[in-house]
C-alpha positions as CSV (number, residue, x, y, z in Angstrom):
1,X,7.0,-21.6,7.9
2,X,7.2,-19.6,4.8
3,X,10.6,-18.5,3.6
4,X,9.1,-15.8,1.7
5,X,7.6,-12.5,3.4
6,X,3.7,-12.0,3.2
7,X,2.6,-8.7,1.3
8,X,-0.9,-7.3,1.9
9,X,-2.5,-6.4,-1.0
10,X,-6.3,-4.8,-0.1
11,X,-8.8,-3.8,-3.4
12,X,-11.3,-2.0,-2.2
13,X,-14.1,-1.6,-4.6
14,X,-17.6,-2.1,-4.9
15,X,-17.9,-3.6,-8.4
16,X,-15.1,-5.7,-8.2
17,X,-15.9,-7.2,-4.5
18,X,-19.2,-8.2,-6.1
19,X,-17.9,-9.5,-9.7
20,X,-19.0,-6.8,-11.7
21,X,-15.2,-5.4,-12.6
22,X,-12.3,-6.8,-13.1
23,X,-10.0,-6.2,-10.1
24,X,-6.8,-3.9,-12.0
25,X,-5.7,-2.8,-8.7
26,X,-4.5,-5.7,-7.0
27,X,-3.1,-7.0,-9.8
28,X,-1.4,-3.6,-10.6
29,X,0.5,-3.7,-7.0
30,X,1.7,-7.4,-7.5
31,X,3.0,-6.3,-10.9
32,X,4.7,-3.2,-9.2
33,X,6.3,-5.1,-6.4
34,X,7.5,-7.8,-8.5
35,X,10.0,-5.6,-10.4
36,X,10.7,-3.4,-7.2
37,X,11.1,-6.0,-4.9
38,X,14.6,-8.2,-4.8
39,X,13.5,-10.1,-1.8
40,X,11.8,-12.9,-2.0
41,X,8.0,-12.2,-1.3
42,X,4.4,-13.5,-1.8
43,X,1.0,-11.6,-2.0
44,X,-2.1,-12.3,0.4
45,X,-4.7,-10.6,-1.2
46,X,-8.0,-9.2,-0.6
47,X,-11.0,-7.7,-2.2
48,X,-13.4,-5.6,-0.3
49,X,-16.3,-3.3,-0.8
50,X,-15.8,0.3,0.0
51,X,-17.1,-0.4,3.6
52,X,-15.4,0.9,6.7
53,X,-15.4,-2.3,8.5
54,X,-15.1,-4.5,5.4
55,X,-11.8,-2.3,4.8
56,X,-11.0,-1.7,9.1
57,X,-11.0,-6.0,9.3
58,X,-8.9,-6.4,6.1
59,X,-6.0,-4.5,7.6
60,X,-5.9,-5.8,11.0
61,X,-6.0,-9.2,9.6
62,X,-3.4,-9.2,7.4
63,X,-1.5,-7.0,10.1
64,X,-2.1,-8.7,13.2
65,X,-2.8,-12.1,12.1
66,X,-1.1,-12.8,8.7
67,X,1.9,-11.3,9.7
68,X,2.4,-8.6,6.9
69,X,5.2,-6.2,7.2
70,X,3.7,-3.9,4.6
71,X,0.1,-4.0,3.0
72,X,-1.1,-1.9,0.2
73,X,-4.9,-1.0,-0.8
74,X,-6.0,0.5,-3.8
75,X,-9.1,2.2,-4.3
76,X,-11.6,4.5,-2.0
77,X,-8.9,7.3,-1.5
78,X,-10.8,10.2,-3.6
79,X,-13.7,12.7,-2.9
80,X,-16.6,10.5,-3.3
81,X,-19.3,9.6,-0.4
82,X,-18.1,6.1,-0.5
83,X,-14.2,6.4,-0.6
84,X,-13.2,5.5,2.6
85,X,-10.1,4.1,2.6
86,X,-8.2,6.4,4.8
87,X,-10.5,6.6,6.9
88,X,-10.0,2.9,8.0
89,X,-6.3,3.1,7.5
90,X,-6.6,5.7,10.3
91,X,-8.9,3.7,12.6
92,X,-6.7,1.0,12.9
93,X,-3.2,2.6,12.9
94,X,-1.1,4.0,15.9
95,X,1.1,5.9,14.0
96,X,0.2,8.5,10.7
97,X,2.9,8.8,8.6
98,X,1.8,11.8,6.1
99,X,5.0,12.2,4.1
100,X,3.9,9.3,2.1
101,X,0.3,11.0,0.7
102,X,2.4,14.1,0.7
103,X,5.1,12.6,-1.7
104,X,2.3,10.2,-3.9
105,X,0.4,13.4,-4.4
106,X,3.5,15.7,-5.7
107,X,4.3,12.8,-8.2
108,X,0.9,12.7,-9.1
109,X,0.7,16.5,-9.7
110,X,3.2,16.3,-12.4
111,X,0.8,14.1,-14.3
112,X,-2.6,15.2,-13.8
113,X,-4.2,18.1,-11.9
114,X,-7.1,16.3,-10.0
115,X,-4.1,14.5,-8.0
116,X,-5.0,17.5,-5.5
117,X,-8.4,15.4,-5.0
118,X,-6.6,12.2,-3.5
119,X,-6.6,11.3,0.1
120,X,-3.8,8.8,-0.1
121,X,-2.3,8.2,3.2
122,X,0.1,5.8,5.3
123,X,0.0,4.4,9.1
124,X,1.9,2.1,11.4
125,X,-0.3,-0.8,13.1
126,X,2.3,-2.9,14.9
127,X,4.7,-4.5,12.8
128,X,2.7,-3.4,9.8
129,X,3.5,0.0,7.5
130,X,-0.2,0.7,5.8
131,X,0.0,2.6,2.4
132,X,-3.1,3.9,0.1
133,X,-2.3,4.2,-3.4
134,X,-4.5,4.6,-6.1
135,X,-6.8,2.5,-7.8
136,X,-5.5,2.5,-11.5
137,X,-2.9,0.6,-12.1
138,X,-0.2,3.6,-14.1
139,X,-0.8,5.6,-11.0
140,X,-0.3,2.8,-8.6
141,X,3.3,2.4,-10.5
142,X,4.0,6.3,-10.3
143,X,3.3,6.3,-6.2
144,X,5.5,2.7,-5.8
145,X,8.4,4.5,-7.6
146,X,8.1,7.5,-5.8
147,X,7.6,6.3,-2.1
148,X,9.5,2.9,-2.5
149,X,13.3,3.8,-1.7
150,X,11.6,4.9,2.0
151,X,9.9,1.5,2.6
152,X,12.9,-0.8,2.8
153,X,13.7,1.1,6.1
154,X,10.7,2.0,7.6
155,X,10.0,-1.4,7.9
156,X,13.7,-2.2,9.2
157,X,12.4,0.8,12.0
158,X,9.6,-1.1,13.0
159,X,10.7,-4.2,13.9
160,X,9.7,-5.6,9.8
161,X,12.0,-8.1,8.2
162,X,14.6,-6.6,5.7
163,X,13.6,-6.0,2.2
164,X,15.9,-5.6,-0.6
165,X,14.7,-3.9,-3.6
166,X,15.7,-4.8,-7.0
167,X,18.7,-2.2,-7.8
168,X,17.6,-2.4,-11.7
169,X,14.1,-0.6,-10.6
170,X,14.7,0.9,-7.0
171,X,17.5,1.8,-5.1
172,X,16.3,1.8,-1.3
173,X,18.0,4.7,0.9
174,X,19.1,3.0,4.3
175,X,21.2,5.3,6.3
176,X,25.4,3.8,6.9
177,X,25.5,1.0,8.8
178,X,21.2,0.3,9.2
């Protein structure tokens, strides 16, 4: 058994399921976590086209079978026919948890006005806290420093392991005594 705690990280993309571009996302997340993260933790990726299902099995996998206390996606959150990202982060949740769009979008605002075009959202499934962020990687960075000191203890509320952030990049908020 691993010692380190799994981390789903979902592209979801056309062009780079298929070859065509260079997944940024993905590696934009594991390059986020690894600064904001002080536990010890380990990606299991995947890249999918912007496909309900495609995106639907994704999550429950890495939920319900891989174990992942917290999986990201990037990509498919905006306006466009194909974005459908929160779409299947809604299918396969129980729980919605809108205060982390909310939040990712006020950041975003600050830096460029078509934030007000992004559908990013969050859910529970199980033991799993889904979050949408963005597909470029800057943006990605904005919305991990701006919903990160929440995630610590969201998981802890769901019956996750405990992360520790790194205190040099994120301070987590736990409330006395969690």
């Amino acid at each position: 058994m691993s010692t380190t705690v799994p981390i789903g990280v979902v592209t979801v993309s056309d062009r780079a399921s298929r070859g065509i571009y260079e997944d940024k996302g993905g590696p934009g997340i594991v390059a986020a976590l690894t600064e904001l993260f002080g536990s010890p933790w380990h990606p299991v990726a995947r890249v999918v086209a912007d496909e309900q299902a495609l995106i639907e099995r994704a999550l429950v996998q890495l939920a319900d079978e891989d174990l992942c206390p917290l999986i990201l996606t990037t990509g498919g959150t905006g306006p466009a026919l194909r974005d459908v990202t929160p779409e299947a982060t809604e299918a396969v949740c129980e729980k919605m948890m809108p205060g982390f769009g909310e939040l990712m979008r006020a950041v975003s605002l600050k830096v460029v006005p078509t934030a007000i075009l992004s559908r990013q959202t969050a859910g529970i499934r199980g033991g799993s806290l889904i979050v949408n962020l963005p597909g470029k990687p800057s943006s990605i960075r904005e919305c991990l420093d701006a919903v990160m000191p929440a995630i610590p203890y969201c998981i802890d509320l769901i019956g996750g392991p405990r992360l520790e952030t790194n205190p040099a990049h994120c301070i987590a908020f736990r409330p006395k005594g969690a």
